[in-house]
N, C-alpha and C positions, 0 to 999 in steps of 0.2 A: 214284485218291486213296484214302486207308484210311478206315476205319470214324471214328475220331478228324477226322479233314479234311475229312468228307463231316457228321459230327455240328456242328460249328461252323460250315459252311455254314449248317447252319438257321436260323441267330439272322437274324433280319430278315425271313426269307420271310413274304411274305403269304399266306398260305392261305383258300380258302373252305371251307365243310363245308356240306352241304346234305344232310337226312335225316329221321329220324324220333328225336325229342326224349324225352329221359324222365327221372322224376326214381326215383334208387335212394336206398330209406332203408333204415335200419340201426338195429335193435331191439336191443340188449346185453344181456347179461345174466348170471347164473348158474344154470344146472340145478341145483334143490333138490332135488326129489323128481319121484315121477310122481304124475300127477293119481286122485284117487278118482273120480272121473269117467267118467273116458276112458282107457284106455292113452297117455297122451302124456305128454310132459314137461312140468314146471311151471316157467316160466322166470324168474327175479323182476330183474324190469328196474332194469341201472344206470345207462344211457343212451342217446339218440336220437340221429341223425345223418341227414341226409338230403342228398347231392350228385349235380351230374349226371349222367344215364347214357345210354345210346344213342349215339346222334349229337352229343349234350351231350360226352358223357365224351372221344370222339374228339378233339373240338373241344379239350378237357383237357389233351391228352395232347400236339395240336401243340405246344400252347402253353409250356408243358410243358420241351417238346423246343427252344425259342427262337424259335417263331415268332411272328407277328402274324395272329389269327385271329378270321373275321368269320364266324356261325353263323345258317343260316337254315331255318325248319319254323316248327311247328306246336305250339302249348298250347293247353289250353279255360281256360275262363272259368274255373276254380276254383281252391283257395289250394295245392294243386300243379302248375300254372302258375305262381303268384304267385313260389312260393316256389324253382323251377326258374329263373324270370328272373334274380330277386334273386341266386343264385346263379351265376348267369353274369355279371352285372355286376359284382358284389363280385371275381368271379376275373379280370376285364380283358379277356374275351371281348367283342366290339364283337356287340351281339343287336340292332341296329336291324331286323335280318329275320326275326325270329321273330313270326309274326302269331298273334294269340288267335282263334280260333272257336267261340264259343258253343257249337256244336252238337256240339261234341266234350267226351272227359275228357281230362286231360293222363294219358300216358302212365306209369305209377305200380309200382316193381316196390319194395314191402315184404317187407325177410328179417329173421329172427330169429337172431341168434348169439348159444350158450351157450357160457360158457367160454372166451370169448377169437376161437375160430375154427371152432368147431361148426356149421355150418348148421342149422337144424332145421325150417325151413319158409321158403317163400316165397309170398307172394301176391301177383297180379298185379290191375292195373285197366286196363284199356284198350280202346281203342276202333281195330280195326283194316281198318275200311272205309274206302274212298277217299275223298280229300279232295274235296268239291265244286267245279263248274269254276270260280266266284268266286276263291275262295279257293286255285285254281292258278292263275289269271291273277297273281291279288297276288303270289304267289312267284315267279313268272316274272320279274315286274316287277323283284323286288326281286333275283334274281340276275344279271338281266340288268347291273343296276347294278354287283351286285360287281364284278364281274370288271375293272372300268376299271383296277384296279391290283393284280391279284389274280397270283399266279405258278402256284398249282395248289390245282386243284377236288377234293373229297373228296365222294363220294356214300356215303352211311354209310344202309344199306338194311336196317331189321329189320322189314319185310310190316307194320309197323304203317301204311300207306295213304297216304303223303308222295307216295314213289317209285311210283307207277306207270308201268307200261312207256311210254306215251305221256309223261307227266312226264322219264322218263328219259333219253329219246329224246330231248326239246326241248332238255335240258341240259347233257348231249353237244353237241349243235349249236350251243347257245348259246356252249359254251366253245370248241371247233374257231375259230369266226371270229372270238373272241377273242384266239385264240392261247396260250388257256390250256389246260394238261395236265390230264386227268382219271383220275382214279384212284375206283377201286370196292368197297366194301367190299359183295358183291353176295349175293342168295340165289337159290336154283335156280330159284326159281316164274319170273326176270322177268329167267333170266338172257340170252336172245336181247337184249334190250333195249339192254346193254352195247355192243351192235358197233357200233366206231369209239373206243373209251375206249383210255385211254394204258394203263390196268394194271387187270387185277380179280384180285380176291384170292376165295378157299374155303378153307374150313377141310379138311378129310380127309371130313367127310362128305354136305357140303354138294358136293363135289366127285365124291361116286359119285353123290349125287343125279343131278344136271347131267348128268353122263356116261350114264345110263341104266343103270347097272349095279346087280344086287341083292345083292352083296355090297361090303362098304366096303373102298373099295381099300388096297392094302397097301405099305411105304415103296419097296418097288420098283417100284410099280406107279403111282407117283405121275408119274415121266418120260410114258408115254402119256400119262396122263390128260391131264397139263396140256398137253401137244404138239399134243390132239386137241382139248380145248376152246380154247385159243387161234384152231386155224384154225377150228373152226367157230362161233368168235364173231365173231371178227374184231376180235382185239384186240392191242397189240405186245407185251403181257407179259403172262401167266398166272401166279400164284402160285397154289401149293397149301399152306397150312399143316398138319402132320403130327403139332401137340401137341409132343409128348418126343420126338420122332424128328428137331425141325426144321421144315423149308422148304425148297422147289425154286420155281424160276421157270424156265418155259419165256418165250424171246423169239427176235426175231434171233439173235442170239448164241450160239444152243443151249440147252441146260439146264443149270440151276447145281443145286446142292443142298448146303445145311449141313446142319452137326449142333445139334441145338438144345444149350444152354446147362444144365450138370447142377447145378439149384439142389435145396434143400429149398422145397416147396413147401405153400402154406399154403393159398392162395384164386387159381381160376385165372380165375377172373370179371372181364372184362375186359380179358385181356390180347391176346384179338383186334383190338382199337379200337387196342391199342399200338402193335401189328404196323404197320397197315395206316396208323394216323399215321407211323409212322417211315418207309415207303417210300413214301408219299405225299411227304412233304417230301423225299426222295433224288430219287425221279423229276421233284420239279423240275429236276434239275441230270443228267438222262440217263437211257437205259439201267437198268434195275432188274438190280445184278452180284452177285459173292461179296461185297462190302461191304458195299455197304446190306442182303442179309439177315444177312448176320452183326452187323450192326448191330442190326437186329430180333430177332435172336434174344436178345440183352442187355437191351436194353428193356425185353421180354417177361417176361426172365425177374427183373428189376429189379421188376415189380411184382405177381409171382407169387408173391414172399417176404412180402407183406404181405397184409394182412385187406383184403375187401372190395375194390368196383372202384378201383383209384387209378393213380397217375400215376409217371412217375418224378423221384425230389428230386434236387435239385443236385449233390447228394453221389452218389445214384447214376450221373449223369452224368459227373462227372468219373472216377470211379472205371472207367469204360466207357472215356470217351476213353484213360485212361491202359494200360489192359488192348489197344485196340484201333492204339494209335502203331504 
């Protein structure tokens, strides 16, 4: 099916997302001068904005994309949790699984942008120690439940302490006797953990990680890579993502490889969650082939043109479908 056939498929998928949760704010402003102070810049703020990110944003992005999607982790007790929830409910994300634990902070990644699209700093808050065994039983509980009507599982993994390997491992199993597909948005530290997942995705350097090699591999070199991590994870599709060069997926099938999408790019923050929603809801429906990354590569590159982490709009979507007929 094309890129357009396989996009329209997605309207109705139920997706789950299960990961590590975070809220991204957004400081605005204009660079006046530099500070007498400090060598830095003095930013004089126009405006605030604060939306999902991590596992949040993913969750985003299905949805986004025309799915129906139900999001499960982790917030603490405080008014970024609060205000993380709010926002997932206000955006139609079903969050009955996102449990609060006191004894954490919600996950919290503050940037400052000058001038429209300048980054100039970012600070981070987070708490990224394993979640106590209480509080993976609850999650247990409550994904066990998803799945009763769920079509494909999304494990959205940033080391902030949701996903650990044991964690990882239950979830996978949980979803197999399900009969639900899992899909990986995985990092090097807990990537053994994967084997038996329907697809795991790396980025180019998260992918020399894994492999053991101390040079970051090169777009030729991405065929092995992924050839070799698939069998020794033990998983039916490997993606490696490659930035501006694209995407390969080793599977059955062999290896696929596009060319990524030549935008003007503004803000690339994000645009991994993109990826890996978009072949997440494909591999509900098969095989991860030349469509669905060519698909993801549009996507990608659909939210690469804008500020800050975001989604793709309606407008971009059709404009995809019609590029991709």
């Amino acid at each position: 099916m094309t890129g357009a056939e396989l996009l329209k498929k997605f309207q109705g998928v139920r997706a789950v997302v299960v990961g590590d949760l975070m809220l991204d704010e957004y400081i605005f402003g204009r660079a006046t001068r530099v500070s007498q102070e400090a060598p830095v810049l003095v930013v004089k703020q126009d405006r605030f904005s604060a939306v999902p990110g991590g596992a949040a944003n993913v969750a985003m992005n299905m949805m986004a994309l025309g799915a129906t999607v139900g999001i499960i982790g982790v917030v603490g007790a405080d008014p970024a949790g609060e205000m993380l929830e709010q926002a997932l409910e206000m955006s139609g994300i079903e969050n009955r699984g996102v449990i609060t634990d006191p004894a954490r902070a919600t996950t919290k990644k503050t940037r400052v942008v000058a001038n429209h699209s300048h980054q100039v700093l970012r600070i981070d808050r987070e708490n990224d120690d394993a979640i106590g065994a209480e509080v993976q039983a609850k999650l247990l509980a409550k994904i066990d439940a998803a799945f009763t009507d769920a079509h494909v599982l999304l494990l959205s993994d940033y080391q902030k302490g949701v996903l650990t390997p044991a964690m990882i491992q239950q979830i996978i199993a949980i979803a197999k006797s399900k009969g639900v597909v899992s899909v990986a948005n995985a990092k090097p530290q807990s990537i053994p953990a994967y084997s038996g997942a329907g697809v795991v995705t790396l980025n180019r350097f998260e992918a020399t990680a894994a492999s053991g090699r101390s040079k970051t591999i090169t777009d030729n070199e991405a065929e092995e890579v992924a050839t070799l991590l698939r069998a020794s994870i033990g998983v039916d599709s490997m993606v490696v993502t490659l930035g501006g060069s694209g995407m390969g997926c080793a599977s059955d099938e062999g290896f696929v490889q596009v060319p990524a999408v030549k935008v003007e790019v503004y803000d690339e923050a994000g645009a991994g969650d993109t990826v890996v929603a978009t072949l997440a809801l494909a591999a509900g429906f098969g095989p991860i082939g030349k469509e669905a990354l060519e698909l993801a590569t549009h996507t990608a590159a659909a939210v690469v043109r804008k500020v800050g982490v975001a989604v793709p709009s309606n407008d971009d979507l059709e404009q995809i479908a019609d590029i991709l007929r």
